[in-house]
MARBA-3410 file (N, C-alpha, C, O; in Angstrom, 1 decimal):
169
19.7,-44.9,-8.6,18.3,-45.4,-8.5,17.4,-44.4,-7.7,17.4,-44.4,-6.5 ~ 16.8,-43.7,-8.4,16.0,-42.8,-7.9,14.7,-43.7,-6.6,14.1,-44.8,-6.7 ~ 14.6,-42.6,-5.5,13.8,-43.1,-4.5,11.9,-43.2,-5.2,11.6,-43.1,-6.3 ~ 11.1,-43.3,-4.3,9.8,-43.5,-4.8,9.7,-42.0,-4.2,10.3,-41.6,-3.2 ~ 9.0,-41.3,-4.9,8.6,-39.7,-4.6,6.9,-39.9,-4.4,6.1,-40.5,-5.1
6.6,-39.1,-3.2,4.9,-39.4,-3.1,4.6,-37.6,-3.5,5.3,-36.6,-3.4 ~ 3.5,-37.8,-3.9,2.5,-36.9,-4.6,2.7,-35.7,-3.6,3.4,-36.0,-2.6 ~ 2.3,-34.8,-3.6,1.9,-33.6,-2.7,1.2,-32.6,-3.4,1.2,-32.1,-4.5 ~ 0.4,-32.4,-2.3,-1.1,-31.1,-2.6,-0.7,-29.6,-2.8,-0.5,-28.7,-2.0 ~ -0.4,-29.7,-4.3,-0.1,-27.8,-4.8,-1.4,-26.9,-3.9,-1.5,-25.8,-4.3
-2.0,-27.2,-3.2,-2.9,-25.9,-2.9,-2.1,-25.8,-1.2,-2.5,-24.9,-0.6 ~ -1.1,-26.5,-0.7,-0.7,-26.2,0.4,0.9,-25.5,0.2,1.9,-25.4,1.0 ~ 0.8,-25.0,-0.9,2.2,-24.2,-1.1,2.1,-22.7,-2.0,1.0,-22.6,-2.7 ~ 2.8,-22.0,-2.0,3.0,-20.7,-2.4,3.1,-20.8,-3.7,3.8,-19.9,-4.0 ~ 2.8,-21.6,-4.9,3.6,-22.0,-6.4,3.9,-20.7,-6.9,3.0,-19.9,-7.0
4.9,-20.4,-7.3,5.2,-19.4,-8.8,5.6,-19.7,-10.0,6.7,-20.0,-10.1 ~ 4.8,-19.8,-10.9,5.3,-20.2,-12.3,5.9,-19.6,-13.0,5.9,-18.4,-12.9 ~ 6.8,-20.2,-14.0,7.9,-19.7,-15.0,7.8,-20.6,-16.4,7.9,-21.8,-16.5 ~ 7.6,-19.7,-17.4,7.3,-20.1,-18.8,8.6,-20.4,-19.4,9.3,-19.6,-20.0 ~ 8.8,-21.7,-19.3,10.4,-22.4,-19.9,10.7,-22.1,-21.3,11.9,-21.9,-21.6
9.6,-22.2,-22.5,9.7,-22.9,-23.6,8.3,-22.3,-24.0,7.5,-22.4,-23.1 ~ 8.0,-21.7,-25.0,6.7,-21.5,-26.0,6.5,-21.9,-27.3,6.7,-21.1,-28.1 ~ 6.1,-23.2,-27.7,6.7,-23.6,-29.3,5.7,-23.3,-29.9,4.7,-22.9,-29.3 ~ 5.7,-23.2,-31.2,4.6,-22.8,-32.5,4.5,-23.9,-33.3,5.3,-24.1,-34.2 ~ 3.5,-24.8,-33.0,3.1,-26.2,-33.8,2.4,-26.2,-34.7,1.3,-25.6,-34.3
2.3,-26.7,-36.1,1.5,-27.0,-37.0,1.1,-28.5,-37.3,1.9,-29.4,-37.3 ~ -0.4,-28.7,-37.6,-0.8,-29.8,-37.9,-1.3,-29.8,-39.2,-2.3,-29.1,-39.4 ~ -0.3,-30.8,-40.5,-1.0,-30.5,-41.7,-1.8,-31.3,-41.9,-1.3,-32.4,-42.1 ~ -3.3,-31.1,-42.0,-4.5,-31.9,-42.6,-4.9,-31.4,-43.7,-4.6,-30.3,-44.2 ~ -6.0,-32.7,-44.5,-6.5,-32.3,-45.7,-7.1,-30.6,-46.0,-7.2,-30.2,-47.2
-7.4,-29.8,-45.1,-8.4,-28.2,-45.6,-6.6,-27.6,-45.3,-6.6,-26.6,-45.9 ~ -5.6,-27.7,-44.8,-4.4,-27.0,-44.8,-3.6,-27.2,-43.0,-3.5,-28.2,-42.4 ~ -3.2,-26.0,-42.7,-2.1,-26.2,-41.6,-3.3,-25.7,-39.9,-3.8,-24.5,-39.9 ~ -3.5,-26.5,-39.0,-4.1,-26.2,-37.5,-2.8,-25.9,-37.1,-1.9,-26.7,-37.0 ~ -2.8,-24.5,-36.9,-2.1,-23.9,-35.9,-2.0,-23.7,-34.6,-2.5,-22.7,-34.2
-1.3,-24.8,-33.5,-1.5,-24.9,-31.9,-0.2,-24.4,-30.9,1.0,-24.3,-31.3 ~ -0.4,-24.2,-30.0,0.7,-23.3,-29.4,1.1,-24.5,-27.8,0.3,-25.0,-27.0 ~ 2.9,-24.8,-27.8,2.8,-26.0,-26.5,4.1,-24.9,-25.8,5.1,-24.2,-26.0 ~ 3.4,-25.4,-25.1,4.0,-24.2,-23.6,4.8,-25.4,-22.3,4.2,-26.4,-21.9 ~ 5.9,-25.2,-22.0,6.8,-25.8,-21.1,6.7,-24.5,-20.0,7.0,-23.3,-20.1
6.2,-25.4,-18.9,6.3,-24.4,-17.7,6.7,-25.0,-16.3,6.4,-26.2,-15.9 ~ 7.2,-24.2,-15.7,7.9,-24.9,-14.3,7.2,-24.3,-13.1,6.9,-23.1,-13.1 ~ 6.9,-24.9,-12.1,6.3,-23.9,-11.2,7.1,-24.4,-9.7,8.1,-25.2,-9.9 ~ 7.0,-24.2,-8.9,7.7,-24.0,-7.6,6.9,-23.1,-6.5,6.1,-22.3,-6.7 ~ 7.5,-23.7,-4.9,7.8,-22.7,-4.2,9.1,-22.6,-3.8,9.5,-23.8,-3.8
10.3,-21.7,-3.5,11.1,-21.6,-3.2,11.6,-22.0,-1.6,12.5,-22.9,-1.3 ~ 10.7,-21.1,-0.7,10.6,-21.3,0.3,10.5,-22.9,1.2,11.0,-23.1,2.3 ~ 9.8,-23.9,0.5,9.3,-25.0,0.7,10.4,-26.0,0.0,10.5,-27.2,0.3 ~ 10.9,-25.5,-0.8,11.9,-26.6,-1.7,11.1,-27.5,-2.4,11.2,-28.7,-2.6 ~ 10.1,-26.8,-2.8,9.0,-27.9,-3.5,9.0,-27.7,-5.6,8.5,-26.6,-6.0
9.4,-28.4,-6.2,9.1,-28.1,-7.5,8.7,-29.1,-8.6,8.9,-30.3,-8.6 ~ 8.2,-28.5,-9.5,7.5,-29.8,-10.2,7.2,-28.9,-11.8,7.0,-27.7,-12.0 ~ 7.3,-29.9,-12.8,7.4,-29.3,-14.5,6.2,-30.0,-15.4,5.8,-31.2,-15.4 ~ 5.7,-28.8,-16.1,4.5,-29.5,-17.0,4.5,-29.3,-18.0,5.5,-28.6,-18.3 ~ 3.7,-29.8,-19.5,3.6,-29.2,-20.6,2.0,-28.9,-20.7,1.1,-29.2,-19.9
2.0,-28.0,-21.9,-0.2,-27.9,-22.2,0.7,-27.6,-23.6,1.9,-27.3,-24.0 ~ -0.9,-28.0,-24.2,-0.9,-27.5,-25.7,-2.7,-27.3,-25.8,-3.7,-27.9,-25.4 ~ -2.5,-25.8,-26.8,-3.7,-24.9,-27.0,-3.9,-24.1,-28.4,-3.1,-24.0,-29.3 ~ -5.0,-23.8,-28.4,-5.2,-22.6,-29.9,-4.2,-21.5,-29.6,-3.4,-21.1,-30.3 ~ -4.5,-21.1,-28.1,-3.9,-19.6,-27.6,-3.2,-20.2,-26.6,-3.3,-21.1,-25.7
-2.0,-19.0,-27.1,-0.7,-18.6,-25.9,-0.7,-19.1,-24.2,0.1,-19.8,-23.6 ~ -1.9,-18.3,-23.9,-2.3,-18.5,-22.0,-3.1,-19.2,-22.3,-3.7,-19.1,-21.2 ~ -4.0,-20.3,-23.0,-4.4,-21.2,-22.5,-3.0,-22.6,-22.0,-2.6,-23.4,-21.1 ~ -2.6,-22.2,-23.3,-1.2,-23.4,-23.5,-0.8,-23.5,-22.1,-0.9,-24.6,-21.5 ~ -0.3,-21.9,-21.5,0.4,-22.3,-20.4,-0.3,-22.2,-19.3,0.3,-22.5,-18.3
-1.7,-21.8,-19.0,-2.7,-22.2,-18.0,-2.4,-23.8,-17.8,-1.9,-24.3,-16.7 ~ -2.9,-24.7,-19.2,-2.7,-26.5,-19.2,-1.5,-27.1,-18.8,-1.5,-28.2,-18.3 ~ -0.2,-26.2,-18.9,1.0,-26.3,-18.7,1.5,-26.1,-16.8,2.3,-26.8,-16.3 ~ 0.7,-25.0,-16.0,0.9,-24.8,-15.1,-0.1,-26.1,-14.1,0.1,-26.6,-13.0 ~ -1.4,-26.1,-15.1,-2.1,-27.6,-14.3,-1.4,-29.0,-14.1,-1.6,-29.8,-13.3
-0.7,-28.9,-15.2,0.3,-30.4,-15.5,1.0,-30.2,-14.5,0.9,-30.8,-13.4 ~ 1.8,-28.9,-14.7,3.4,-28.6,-13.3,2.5,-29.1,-11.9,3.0,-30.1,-11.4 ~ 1.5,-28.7,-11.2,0.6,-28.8,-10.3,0.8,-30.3,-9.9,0.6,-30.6,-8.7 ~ 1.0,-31.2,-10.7,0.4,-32.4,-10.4,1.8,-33.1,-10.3,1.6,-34.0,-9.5 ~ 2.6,-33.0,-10.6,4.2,-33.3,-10.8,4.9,-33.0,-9.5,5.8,-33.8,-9.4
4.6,-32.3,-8.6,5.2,-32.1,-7.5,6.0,-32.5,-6.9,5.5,-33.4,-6.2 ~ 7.4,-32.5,-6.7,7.8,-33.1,-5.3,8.8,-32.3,-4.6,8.8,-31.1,-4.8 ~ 9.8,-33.0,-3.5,10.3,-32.0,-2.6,11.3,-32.5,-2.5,11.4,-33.6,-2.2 ~ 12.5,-31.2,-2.9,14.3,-31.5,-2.9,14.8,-31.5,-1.5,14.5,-30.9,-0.5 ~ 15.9,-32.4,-1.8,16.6,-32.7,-0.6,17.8,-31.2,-0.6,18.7,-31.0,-1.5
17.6,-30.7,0.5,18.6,-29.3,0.4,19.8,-29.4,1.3,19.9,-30.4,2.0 ~ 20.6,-28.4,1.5,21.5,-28.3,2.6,21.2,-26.8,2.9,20.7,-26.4,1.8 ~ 21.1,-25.8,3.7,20.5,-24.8,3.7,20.6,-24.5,2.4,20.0,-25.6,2.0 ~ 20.9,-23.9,1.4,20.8,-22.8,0.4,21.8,-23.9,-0.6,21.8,-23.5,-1.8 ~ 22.4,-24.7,-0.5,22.9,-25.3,-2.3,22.5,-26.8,-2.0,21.5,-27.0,-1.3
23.0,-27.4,-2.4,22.7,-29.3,-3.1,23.4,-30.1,-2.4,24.6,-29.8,-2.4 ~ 22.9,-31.8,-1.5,23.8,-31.7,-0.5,25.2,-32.6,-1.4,26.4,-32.7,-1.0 ~ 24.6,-33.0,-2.6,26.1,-33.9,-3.3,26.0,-32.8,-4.5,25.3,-31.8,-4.7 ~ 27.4,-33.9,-5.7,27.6,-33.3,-7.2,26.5,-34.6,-7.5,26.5,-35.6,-6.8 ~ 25.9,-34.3,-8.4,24.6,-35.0,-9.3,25.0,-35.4,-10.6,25.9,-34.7,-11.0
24.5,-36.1,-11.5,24.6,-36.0,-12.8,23.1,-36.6,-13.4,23.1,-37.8,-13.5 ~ 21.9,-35.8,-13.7,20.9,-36.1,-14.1,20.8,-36.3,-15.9,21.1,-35.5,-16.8 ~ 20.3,-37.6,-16.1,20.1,-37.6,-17.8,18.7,-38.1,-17.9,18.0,-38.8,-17.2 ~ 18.8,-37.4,-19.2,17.5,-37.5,-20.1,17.2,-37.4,-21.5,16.8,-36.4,-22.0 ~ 17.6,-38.8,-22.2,17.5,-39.0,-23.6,19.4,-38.8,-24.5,20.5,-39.4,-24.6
19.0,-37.8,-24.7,21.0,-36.9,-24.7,21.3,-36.2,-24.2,22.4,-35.8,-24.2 ~ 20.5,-35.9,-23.4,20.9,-34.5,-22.7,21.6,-35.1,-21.1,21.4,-36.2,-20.5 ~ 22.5,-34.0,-20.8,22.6,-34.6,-19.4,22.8,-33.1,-18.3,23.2,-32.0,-18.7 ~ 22.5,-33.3,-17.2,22.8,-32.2,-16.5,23.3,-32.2,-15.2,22.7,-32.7,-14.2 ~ 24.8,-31.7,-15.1,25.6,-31.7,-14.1,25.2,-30.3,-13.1,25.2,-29.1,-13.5
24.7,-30.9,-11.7,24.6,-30.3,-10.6,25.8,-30.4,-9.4,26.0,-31.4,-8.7 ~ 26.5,-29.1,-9.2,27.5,-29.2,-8.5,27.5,-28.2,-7.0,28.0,-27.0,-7.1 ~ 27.1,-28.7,-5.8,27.2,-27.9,-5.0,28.1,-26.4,-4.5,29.3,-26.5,-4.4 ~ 27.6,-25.3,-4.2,28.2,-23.9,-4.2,28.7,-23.7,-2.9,28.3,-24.6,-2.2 ~ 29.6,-22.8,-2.3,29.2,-22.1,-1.6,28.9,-21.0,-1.4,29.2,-20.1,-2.3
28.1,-20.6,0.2,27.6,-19.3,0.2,28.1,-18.0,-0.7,29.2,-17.6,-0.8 ~ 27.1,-17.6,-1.1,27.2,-15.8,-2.1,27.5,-16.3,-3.2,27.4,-15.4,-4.1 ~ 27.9,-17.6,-3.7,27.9,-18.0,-5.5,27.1,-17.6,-6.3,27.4,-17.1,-7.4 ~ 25.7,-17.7,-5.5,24.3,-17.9,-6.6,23.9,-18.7,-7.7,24.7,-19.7,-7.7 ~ 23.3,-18.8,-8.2,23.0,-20.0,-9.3,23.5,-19.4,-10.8,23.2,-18.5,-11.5
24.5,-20.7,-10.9,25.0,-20.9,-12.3,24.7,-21.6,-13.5,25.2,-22.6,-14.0 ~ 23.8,-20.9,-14.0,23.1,-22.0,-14.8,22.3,-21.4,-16.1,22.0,-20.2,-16.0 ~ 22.0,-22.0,-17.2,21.3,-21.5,-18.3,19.8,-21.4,-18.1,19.2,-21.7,-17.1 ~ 19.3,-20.9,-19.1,17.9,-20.8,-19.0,17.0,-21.8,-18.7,16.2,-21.3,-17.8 ~ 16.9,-22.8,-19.0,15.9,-24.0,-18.7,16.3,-24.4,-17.0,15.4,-24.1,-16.2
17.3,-25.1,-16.7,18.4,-25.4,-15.7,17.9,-24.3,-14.9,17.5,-24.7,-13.8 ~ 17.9,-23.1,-15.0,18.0,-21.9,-13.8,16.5,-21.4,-13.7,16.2,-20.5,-12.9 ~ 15.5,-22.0,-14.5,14.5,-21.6,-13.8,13.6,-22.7,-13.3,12.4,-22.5,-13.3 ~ 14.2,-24.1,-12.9,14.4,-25.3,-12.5,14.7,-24.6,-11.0,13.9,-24.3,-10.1 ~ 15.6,-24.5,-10.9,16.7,-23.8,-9.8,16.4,-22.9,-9.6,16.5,-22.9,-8.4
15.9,-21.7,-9.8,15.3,-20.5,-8.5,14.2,-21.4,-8.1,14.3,-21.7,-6.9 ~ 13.1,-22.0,-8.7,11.9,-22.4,-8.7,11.6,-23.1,-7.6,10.5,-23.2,-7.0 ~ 12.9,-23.7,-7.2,13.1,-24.9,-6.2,14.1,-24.7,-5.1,14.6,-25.5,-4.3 ~ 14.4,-23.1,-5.3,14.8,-22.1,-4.0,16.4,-22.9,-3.8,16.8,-23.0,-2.6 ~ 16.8,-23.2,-4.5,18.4,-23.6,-4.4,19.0,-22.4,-4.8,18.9,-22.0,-6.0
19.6,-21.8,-3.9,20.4,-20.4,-3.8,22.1,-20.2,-4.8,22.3,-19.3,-5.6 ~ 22.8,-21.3,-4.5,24.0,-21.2,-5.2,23.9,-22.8,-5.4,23.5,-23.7,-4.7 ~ 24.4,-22.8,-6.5,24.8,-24.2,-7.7,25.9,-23.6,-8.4,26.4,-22.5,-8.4 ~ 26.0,-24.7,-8.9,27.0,-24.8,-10.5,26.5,-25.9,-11.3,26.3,-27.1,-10.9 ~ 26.3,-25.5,-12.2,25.4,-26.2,-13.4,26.3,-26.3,-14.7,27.2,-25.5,-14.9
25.8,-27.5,-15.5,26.5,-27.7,-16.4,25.6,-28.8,-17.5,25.5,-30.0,-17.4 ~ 25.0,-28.0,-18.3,24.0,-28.7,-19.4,25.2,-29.3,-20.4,26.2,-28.7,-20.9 ~ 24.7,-31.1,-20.6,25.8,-31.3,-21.7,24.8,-32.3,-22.4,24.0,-33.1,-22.0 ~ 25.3,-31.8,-23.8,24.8,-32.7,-24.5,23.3,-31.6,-25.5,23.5,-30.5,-26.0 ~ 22.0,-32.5,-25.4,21.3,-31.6,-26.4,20.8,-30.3,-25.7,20.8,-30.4,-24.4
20.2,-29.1,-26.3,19.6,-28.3,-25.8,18.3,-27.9,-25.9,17.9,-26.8,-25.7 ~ 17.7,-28.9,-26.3,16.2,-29.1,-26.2,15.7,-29.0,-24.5,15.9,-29.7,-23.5 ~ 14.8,-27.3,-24.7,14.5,-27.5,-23.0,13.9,-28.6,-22.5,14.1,-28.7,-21.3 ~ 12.9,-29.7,-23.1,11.7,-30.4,-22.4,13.3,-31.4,-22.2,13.4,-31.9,-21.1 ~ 14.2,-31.7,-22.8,15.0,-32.5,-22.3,15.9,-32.5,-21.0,16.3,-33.5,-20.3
16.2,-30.9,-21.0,17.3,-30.5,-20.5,16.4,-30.1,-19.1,17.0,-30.1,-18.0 ~ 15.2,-29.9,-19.0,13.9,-29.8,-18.0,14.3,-31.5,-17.5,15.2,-31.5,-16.7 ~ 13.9,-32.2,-17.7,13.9,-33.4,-17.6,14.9,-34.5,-17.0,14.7,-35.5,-16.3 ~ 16.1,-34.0,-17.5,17.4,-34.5,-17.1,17.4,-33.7,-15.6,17.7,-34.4,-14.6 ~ 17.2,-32.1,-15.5,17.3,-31.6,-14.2,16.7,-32.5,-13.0,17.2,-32.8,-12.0
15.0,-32.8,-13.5,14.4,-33.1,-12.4,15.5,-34.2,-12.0,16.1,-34.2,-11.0 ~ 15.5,-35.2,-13.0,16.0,-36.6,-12.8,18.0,-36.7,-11.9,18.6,-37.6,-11.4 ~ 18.2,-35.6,-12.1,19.6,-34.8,-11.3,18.5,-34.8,-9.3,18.6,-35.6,-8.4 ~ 17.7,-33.8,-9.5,17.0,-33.8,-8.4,16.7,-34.4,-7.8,16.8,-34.2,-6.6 ~ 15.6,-35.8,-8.5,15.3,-36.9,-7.9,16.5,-37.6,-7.3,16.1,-38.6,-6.7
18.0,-37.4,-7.4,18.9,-38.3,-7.0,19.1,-37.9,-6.1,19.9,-38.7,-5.6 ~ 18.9,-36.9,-5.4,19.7,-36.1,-4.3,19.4,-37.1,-3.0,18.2,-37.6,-3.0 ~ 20.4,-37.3,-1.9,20.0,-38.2,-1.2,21.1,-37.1,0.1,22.2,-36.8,0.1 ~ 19.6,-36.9,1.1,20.1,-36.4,2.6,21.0,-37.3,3.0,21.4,-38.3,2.5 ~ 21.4,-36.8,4.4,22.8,-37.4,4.8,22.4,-38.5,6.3,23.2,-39.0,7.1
21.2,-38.5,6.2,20.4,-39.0,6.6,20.0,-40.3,6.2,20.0,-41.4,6.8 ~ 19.6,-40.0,4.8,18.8,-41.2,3.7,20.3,-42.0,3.4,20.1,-43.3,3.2 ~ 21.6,-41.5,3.4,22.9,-42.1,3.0,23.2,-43.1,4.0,23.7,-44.2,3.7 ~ 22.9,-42.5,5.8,23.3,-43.1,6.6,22.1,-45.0,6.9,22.2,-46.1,7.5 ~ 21.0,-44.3,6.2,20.0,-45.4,6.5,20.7,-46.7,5.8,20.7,-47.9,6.3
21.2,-46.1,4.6,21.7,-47.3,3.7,22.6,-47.9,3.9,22.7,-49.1,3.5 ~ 23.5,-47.3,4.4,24.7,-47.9,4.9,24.5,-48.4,6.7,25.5,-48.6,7.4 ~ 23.6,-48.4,7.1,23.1,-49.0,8.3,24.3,-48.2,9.2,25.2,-48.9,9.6 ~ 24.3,-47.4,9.3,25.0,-46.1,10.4,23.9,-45.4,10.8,22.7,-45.5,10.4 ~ 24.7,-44.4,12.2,23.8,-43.4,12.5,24.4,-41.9,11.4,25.5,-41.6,10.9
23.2,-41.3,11.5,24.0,-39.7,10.7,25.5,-39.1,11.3,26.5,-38.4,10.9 ~ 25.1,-39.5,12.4,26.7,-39.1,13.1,28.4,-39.4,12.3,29.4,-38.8,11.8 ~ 27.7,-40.9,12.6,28.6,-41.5,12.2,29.7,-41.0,11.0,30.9,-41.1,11.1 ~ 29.0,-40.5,9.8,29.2,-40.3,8.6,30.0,-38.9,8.8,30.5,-38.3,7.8
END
């Protein structure tokens, strides 16, 4: 059961964006085919552990993903880390897809495919092991990650629930 995530202000972080996905859409109407371009983009700071995913759709290329990086903007939130990997194993789904996140240790680096790993630099998680199953549709496999991410619970947030101190645990 994912926690309630509050909003946060993209102008108080470093964001760098990453173009996930560029699709080539057609709309057929009566005079023939409107040709529109939808852009999947991820943006992040690393440093901050902050990351968040958008889509745009446009006539042109950089508008798509200009709308795409305003969306990511608005999406924001902030991962629970352990210095540099993930503090549990996760299993994030979304639709079919599913995405297994598995804590590293130091000097691993991030193991992971395309969509999944630029989720994961974006959001300054240093070593992982990743494991996309199921479909490979990025807006899915985007999706399933956050929803892996949104699960992550400090050892902190574990001890609240179980009415201990962090010690304890």
């Amino acid at each position: 059961m994912p926690t309630v995530i509050k909003k946060l202000d993209a102008g108080a972080y470093q964001l760098k964006d990453q173009v996930v996905a560029i699709n080539r859409v057609t709309k057929v109407v009566k005079g023939g085919k409107n040709l529109s371009f939808a852009a999947l983009v991820v943006v992040g700071d690393p440093s901050a552990a902050v990351v968040g995913y958008g889509s745009g759709k446009a006539k042109e290329v950089p508008q798509a993903i200009r709308k795409g990086i305003e969306s990511a903007k608005k999406n924001l939130f902030k991962v629970n880390l352990t210095q540099t990997t993930i503090p549990h194993l996760v299993l994030g789904r979304f639709g079919s897809g599913k995405v297994l996140l598995k804590p590293a240790p130091e000097g691993t680096g991030v193991i992971a495919g395309g969509a999944v790993r630029a989720v994961m630099t974006s959001a300054g998680i240093q070593n992982v092991l990743t494991k996309s199953i199921g479909t490979t549709n990025p807006h899915n496999v985007i999706k399933a990650t956050f929803d892996a991410l949104k699960r992550l619970k400090s050892k902190s947030d574990v001890a609240a629930i179980r009415g201990k101190s962090a010690e304890e645990l």
